[in-house]
RODO-2510 file (C-alpha; in nm, 4 decimals, decimal comma):
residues 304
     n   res          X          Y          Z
     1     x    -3,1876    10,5289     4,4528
     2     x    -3,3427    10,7123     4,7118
     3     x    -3,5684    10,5033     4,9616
     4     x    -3,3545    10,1620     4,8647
     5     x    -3,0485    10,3793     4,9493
     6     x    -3,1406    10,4603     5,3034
     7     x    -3,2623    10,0744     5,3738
     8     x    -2,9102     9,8998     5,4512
     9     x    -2,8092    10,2461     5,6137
    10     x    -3,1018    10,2956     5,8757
    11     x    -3,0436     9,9139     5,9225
    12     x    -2,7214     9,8547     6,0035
    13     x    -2,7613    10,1588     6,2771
    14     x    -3,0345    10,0042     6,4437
    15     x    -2,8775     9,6738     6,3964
    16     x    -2,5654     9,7649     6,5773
    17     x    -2,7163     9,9699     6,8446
    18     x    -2,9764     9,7227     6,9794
    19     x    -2,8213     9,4191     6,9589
    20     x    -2,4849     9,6084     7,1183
    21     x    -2,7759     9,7242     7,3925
    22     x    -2,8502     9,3860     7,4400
    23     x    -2,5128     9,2408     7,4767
    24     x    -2,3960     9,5775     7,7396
    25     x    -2,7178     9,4461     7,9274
    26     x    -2,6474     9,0897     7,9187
    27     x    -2,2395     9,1516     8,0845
    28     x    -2,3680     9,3921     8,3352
    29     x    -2,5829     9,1311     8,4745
    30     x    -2,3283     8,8832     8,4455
    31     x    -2,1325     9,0856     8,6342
    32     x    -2,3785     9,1451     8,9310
    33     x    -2,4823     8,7665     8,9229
    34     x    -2,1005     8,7006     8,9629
    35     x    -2,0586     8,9512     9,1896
    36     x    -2,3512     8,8288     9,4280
    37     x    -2,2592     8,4872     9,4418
    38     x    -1,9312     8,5408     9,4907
    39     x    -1,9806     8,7814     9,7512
    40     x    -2,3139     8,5809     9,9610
    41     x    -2,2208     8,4597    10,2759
    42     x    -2,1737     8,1037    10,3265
    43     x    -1,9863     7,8166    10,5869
    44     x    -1,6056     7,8277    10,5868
    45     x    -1,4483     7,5834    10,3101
    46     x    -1,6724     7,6686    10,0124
    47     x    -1,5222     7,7410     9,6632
    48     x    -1,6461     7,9292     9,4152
    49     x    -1,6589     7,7724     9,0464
    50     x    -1,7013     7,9748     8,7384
    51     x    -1,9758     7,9174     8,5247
    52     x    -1,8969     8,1864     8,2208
    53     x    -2,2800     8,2574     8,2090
    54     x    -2,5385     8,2064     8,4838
    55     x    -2,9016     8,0951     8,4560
    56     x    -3,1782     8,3047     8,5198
    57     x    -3,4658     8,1489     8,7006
    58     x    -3,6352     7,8692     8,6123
    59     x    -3,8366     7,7175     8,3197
    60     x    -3,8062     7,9102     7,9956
    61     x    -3,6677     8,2195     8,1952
    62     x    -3,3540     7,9609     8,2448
    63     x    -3,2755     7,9948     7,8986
    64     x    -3,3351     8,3449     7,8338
    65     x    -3,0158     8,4121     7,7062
    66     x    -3,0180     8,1390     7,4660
    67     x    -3,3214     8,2890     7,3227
    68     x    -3,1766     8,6118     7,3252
    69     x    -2,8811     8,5444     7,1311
    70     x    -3,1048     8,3404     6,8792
    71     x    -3,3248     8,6084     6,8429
    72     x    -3,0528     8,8984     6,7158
    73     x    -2,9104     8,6324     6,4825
    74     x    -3,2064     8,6069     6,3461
    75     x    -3,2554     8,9251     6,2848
    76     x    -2,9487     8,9817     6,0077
    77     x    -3,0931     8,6254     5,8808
    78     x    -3,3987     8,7447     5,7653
    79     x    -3,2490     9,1158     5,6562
    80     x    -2,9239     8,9536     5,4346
    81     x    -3,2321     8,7090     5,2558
    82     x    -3,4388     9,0061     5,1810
    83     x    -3,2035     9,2786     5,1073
    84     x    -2,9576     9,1027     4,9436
    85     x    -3,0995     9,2322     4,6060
    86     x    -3,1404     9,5811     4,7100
    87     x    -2,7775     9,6226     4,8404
    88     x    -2,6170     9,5271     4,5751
    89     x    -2,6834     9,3753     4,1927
    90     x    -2,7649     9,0413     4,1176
    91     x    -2,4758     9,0227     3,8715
    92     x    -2,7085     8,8698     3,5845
    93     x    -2,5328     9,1529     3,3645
    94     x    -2,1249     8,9678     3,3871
    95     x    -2,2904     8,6645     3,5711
    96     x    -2,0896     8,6884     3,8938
    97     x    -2,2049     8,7878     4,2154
    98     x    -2,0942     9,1012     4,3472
    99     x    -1,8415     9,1356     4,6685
   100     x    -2,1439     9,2714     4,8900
   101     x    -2,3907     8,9789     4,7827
   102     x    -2,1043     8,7136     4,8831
   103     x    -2,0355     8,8705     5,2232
   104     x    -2,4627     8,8647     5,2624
   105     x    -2,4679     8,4746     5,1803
   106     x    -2,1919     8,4264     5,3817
   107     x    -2,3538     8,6061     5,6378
   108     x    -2,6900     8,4437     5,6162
   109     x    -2,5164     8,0620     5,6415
   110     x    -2,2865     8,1710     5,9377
   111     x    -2,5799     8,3119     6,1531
   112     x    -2,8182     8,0529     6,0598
   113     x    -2,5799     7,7749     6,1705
   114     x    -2,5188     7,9362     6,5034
   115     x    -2,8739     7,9334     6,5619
   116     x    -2,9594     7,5767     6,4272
   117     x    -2,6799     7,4457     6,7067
   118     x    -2,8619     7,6509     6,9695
   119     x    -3,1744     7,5032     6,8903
   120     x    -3,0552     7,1459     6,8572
   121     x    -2,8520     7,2312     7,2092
   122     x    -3,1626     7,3642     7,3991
   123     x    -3,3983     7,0349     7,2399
   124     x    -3,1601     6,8282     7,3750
   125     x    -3,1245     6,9219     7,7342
   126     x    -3,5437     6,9684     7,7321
   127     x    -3,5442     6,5995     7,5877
   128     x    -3,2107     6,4189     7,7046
   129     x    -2,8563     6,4622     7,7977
   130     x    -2,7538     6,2910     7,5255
   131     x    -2,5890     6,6742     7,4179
   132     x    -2,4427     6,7694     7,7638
   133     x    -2,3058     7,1014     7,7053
   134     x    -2,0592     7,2366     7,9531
   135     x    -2,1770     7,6361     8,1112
   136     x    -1,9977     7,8289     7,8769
   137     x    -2,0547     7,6950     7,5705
   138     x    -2,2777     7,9493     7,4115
   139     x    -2,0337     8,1610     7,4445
   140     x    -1,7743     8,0022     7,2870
   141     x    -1,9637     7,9470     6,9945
   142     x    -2,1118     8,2832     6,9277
   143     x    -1,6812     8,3806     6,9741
   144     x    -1,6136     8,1163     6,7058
   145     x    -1,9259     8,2086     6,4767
   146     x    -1,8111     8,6148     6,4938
   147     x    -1,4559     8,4982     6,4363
   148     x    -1,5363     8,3675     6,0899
   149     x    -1,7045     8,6475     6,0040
   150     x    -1,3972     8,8969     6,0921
   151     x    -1,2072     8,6548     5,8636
   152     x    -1,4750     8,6696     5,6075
   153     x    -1,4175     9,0709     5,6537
   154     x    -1,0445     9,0115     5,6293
   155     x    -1,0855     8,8452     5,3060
   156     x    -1,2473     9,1064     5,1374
   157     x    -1,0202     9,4184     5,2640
   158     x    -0,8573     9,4840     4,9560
   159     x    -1,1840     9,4265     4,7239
   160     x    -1,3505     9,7459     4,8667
   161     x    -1,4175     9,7525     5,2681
   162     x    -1,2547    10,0528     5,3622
   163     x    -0,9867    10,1046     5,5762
   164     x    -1,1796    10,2823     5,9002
   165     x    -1,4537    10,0043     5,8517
   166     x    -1,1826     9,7144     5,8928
   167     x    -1,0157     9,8691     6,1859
   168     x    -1,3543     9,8921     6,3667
   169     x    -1,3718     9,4818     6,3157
   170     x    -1,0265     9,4542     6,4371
   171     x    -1,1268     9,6096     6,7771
   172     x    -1,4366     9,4538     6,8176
   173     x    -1,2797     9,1145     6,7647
   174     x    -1,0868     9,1827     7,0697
   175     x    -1,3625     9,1556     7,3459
   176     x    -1,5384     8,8430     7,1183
   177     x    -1,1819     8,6701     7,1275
   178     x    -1,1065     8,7194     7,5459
   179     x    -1,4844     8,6051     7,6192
   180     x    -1,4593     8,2714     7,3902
   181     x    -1,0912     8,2055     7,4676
   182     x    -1,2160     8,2539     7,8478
   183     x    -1,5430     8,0459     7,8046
   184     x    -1,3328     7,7399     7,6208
   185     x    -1,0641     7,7753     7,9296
   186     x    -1,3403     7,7383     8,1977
   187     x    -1,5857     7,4540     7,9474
   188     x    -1,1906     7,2658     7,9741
   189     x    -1,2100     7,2298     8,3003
   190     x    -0,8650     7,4050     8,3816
   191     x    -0,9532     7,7357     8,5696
   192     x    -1,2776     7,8351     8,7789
   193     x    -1,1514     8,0955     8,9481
   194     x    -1,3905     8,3825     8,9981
   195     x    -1,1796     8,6069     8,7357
   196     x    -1,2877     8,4033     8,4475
   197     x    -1,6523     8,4629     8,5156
   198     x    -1,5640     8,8889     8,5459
   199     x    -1,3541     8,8936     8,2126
   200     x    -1,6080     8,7241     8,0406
   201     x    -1,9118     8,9291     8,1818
   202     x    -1,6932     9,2761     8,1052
   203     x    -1,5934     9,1122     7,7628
   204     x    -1,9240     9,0655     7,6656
   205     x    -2,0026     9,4255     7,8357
   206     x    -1,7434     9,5312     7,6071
   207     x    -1,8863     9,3795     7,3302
   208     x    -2,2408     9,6033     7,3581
   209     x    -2,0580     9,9513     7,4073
   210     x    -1,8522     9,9172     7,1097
   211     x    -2,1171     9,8045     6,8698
   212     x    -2,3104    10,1120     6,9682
   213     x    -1,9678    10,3234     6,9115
   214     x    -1,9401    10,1258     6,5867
   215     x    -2,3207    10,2484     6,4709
   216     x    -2,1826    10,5890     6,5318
   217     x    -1,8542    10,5917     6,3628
   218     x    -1,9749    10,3729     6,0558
   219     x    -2,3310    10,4829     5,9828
   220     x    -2,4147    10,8226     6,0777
   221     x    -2,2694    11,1204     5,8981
   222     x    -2,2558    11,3755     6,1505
   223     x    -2,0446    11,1767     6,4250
   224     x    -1,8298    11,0040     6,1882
   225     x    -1,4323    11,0893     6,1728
   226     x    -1,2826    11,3819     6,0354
   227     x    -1,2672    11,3744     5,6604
   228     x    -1,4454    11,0859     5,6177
   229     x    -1,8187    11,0269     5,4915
   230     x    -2,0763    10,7684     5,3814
   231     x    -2,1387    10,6623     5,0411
   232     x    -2,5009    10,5666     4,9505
   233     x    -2,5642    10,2461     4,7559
   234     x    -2,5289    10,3255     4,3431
   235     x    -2,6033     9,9677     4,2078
   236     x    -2,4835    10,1092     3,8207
   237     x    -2,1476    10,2730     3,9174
   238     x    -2,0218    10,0522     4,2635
   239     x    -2,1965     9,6999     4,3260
   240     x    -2,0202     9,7624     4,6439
   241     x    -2,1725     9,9240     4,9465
   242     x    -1,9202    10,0970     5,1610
   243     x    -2,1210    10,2436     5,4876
   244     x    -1,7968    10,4682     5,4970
   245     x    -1,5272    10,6426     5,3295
   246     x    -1,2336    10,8677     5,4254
   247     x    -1,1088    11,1082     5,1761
   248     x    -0,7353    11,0709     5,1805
   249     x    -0,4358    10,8086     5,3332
   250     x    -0,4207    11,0724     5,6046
   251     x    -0,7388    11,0561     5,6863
   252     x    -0,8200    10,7187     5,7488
   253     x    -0,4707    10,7190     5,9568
   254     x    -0,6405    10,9471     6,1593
   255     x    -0,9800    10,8085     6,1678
   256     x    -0,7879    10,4616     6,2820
   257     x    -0,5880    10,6549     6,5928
   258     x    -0,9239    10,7449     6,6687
   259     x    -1,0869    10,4475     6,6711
   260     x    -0,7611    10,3281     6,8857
   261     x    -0,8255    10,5804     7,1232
   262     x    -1,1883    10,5046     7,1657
   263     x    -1,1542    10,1951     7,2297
   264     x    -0,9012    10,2157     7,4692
   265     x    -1,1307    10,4264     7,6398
   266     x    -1,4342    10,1936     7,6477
   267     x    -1,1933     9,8810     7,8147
   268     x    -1,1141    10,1515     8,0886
   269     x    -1,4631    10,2565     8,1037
   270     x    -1,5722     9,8699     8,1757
   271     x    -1,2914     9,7876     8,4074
   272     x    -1,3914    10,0999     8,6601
   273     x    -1,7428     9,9905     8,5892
   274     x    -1,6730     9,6247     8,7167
   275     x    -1,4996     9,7488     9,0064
   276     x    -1,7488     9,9996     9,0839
   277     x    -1,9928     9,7054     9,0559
   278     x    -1,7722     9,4981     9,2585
   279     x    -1,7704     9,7659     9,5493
   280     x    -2,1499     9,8190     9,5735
   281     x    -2,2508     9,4462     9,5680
   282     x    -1,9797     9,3792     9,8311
   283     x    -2,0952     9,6939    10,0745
   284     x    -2,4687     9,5827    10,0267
   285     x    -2,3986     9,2156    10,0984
   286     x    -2,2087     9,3388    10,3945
   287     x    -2,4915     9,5204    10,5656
   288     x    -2,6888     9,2201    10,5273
   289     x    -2,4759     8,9812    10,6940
   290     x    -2,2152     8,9693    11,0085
   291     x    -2,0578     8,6258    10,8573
   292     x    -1,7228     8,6454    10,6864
   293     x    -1,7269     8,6179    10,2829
   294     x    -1,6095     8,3003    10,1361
   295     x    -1,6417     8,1899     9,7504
   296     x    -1,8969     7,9679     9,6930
   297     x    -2,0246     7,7706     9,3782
   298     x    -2,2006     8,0751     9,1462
   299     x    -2,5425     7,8303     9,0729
   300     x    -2,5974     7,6028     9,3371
   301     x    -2,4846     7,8229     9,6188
   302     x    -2,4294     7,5299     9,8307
   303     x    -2,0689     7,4407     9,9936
   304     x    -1,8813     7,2127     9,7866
***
C-alpha cells in the first residue's frame, strides 16, 4: 500500500499547483494585454472591442495558449489511463466498477474531447475557415468541459466525496462559470466593452490561485483544516479514494466557512491586483505619450 498509496496523492498536488500556475499566469497577462491596448494612444473616435483572449505573436507563438490548455488536459489524460488501476479496484471481485474508476473514465472522455475540438479548431484555421471560431471560444469551452465535470462531482456527493472536497468544487466553479458565461456574451456579439475582457482575464486569474489553494487544503496534511485529514488509498477496505476527511459534522462546517472565507479573500486579492495592474500600465503609457487615451480595438490596434 505504500508507494501506490502516495501516487494519486503526490499527483493530484502537483496537478493542481502547476496547471493553477499556469492558468494565474495566463489572466495576468490577459490582464496587461487588455490593459495596454486599452490604454495605447490612438486618433480620436476609436473603440475598443473585446476579444476575451488575445494572441500572442505570430506563427505558432499565436496559438500558444491553445497549446497550453491542450497540454494540461493532457496531462490528467494520460494519468486517469494509467492509474486508474492503482486508485482504485478493478471490481472483477462483484463485477462493477468502483465510484473512483467511473469518475477516472469520465474524466479521461471529458478531457480528451476538449482537446480533440482544439485540435480539429486549430487544423482548421491553419487549413481553411471552413471552422471560423469567434475570439473567445476556447474559453467557453474549457467553462463548459469543467462544468460537466463539477456535475460529474455533484453526482457522486453522497457515494463518498466528502463534504470539504465538494465545497472546494463549488468555489472553483465560480471563476470557470463568470469567464465562460463572459466569453459566450462577447463570441454573441452583444457586449465588447473593455470590462468583459478584465472579468475574464481576473476570472481565469482566479481560476490559478484557487487551484493552488485547493492543492493545499485537499492534499497536504499539514495545511489542511482543523480536524480534518487525508485518507490513503486501501483498495480491500474503501475502493474509494477520498484525498480528505473531516472527523465530525462540526468539522467539515468549519472546514467549509473556511474555505468561504478563503475564497472570498482570493476574489479581493485579484480585484486590487487588476486595479493595481490597471494603474501601472496607465502611468507607464502616460509617460510615453502626450496624446489623450481613447479605446481602441485590443488586436488590430487600428481605429475602427
Amino acid at each position: 500500500m505504500g508507494l501506490v498509496s502516495l501516487v494519486p496523492q503526490y499527483y493530484l498536488v502537483i496537478e493542481h499547483t502547476s496547471v493553477g500556475l499556469l492558468f494565474f499566469a495566463m489572466g495576468v497577462w490577459h490582464t496587461l494585454n487588455c490593459l495596454a491596448a486599452f490604454a495605447r494612444t490612438k486618433s480620436a473616435g476609436t473603440v475598443y472591442v473585446a476579444r476575451v483572449y488575445h494572441r500572442a505573436g505570430k506563427g505558432w507563438l499565436k496559438h500558444i495558449e491553445l497549446y497550453a490548455l491542450m497540454g494540461i488536459a493532457g496531462v490528467p489524460i494520460i494519468v486517469a489511463w494509467t492509474f486508474v488501476e492503482l486508485i482504485s479496484p478493478d471490481g472483477r471481485a462483484t463485477g462493477e466498477p468502483s465510484i473512483t474508476g467511473l469518475q477516472n473514465y469520465q474524466h479521461f472522455v471529458i478531457y480528451a474531447g476538449f482537446v480533440l475540438c482544439a485540435a480539429l479548431a486549430r487544423a482548421a484555421e491553419a487549413r481553411s475557415a471552413w471552422l471560423d471560431l469567434p475570439a473567445g471560444a476556447l474559453h467557453g469551452a474549457w467553462g463548459v468541459q469543467w462544468m460537466i465535470i463539477f456535475v460529474l462531482i455533484r453526482s457522486h456527493m453522497f457515494e463518498g466525496v466528502e463534504w470539504l472536497q465538494m465545497t472546494v468544487h463549488n468555489m472553483y466553479s465560480l471563476p470557470v462559470g463568470a469567464c465562460m458565461a463572459l466569453a459566450l456574451l462577447q463570441a454573441a456579439g452583444h457586449w465588447h466593452n473593455v470590462m468583459v475582457d478584465l472579468g475574464a482575464a481576473a476570472a481565469l486569474t482566479l481560476q490559478g490561485t484557487w487551484l493552488v489553494q485547493a492543492a493545499f487544503l485537499l492534499f497536504i496534511p499539514g495545511t489542511m483544516p482543523t480536524g480534518c485529514k487525508p485518507t490513503l488509498m486501501d483498495p480491500e477496505n474503501d475502493p474509494n479514494f477520498r484525498p480528505v476527511v473531516c472527523a465530525s459534522g462540526y468539522a467539515t462546517d468549519r472546514a467549509a466557512g473556511l474555505v468561504t472565507w478563503l475564497f472570498a479573500s482570493h476574489l479581493a486579492a485579484v480585484a486590487i491586483l487588476t486595479v493595481l495592474l490597471h494603474v501601472l500600465v496607465t502611468r507607464v503609457n502616460a509617460r510615453r505619450s502626450k496624446g489623450p487615451y481613447v479605446a481602441i480595438d485590443c488586436e488590430v490596434g487600428k481605429p475602427i
